[in-house]
BALOBA-1460 file (C-alpha; in Angstrom, 3 decimals):
// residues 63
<rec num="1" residu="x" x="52.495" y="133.850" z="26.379"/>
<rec num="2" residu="x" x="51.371" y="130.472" z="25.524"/>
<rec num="3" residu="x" x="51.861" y="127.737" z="28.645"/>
<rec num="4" residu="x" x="52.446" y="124.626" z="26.508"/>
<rec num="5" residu="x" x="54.195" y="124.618" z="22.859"/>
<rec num="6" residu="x" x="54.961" y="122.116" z="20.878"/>
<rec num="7" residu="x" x="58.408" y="122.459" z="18.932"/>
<rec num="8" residu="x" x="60.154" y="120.523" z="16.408"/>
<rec num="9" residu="x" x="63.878" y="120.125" z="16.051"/>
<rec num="10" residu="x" x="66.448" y="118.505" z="13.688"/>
<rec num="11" residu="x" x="69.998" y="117.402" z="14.621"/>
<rec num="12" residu="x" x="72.691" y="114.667" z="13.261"/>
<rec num="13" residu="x" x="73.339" y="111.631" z="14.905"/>
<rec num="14" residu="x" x="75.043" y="108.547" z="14.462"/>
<rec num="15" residu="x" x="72.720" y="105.635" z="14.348"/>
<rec num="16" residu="x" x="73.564" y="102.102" z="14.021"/>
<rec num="17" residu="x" x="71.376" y="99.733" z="11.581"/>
<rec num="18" residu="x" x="72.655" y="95.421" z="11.456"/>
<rec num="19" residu="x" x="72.450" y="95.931" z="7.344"/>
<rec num="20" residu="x" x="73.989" y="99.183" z="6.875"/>
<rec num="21" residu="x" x="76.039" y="99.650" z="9.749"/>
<rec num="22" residu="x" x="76.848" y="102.959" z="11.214"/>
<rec num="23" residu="x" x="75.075" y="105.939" z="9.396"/>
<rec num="24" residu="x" x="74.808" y="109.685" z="9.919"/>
<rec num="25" residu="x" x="71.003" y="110.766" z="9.269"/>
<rec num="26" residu="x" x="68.798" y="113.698" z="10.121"/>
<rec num="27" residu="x" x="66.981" y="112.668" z="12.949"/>
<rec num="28" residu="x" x="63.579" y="114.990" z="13.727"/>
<rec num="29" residu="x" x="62.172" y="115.239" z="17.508"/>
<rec num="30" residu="x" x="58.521" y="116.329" z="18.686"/>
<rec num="31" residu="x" x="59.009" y="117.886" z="21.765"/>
<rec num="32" residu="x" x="56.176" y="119.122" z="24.194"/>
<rec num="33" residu="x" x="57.533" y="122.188" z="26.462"/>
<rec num="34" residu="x" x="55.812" y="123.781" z="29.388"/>
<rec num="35" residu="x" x="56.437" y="127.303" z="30.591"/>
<rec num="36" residu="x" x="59.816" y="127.161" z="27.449"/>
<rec num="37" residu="x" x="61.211" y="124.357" z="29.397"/>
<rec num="38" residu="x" x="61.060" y="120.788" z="27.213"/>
<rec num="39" residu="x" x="59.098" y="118.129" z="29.098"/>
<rec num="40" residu="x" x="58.095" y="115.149" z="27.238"/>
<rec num="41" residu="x" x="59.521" y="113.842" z="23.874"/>
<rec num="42" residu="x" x="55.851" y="112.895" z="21.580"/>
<rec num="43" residu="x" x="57.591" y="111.628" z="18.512"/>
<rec num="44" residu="x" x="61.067" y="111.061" z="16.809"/>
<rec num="45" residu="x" x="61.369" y="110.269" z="13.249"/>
<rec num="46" residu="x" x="64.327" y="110.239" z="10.692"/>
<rec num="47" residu="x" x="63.997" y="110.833" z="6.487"/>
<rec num="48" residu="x" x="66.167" y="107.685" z="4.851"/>
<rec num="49" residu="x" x="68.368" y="108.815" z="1.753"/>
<rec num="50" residu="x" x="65.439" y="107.902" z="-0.399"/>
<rec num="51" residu="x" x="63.199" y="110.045" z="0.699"/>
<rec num="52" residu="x" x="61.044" y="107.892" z="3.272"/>
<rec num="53" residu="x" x="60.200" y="108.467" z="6.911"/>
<rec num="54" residu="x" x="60.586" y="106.029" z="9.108"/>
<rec num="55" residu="x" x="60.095" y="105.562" z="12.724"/>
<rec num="56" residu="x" x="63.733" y="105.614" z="14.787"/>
<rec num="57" residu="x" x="62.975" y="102.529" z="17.005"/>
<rec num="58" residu="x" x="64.404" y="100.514" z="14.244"/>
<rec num="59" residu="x" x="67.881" y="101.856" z="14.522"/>
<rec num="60" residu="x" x="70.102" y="101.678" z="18.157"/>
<rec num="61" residu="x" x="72.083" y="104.624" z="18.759"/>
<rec num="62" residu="x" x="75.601" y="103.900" z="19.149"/>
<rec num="63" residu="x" x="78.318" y="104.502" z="22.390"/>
């Protein structure tokens, strides 16, 4: 059994952009986990509808 993994996972959220307003998009997260339980989050990235990747500090998450 490996003590550190590094595991990638994909949900939808609802992110909020000034130009384009509120927008549902894929949004991909690096995790690091230790022992199977998730410690630190490396990267988070999102795919636009044309195809790019771009970092998610651009967009705030809505309440």
């Amino acid at each position: 059994m490996k003590l550190i993994r590094i595991k990638r996972n994909t949900i939808i959220e609802k992110r909020y952009n000034s130009k384009m307003g509120i927008l549902n998009t894929r949004v991909t997260y690096i995790k690091k986990a230790v022992l199977g339980i998730p410690f630190s989050t490396l990267h988070k990235y999102r795919e636009t509808y044309y195809g790019q990747i771009k970092d998610c500090s651009t967009c705030v998450l809505t309440k």
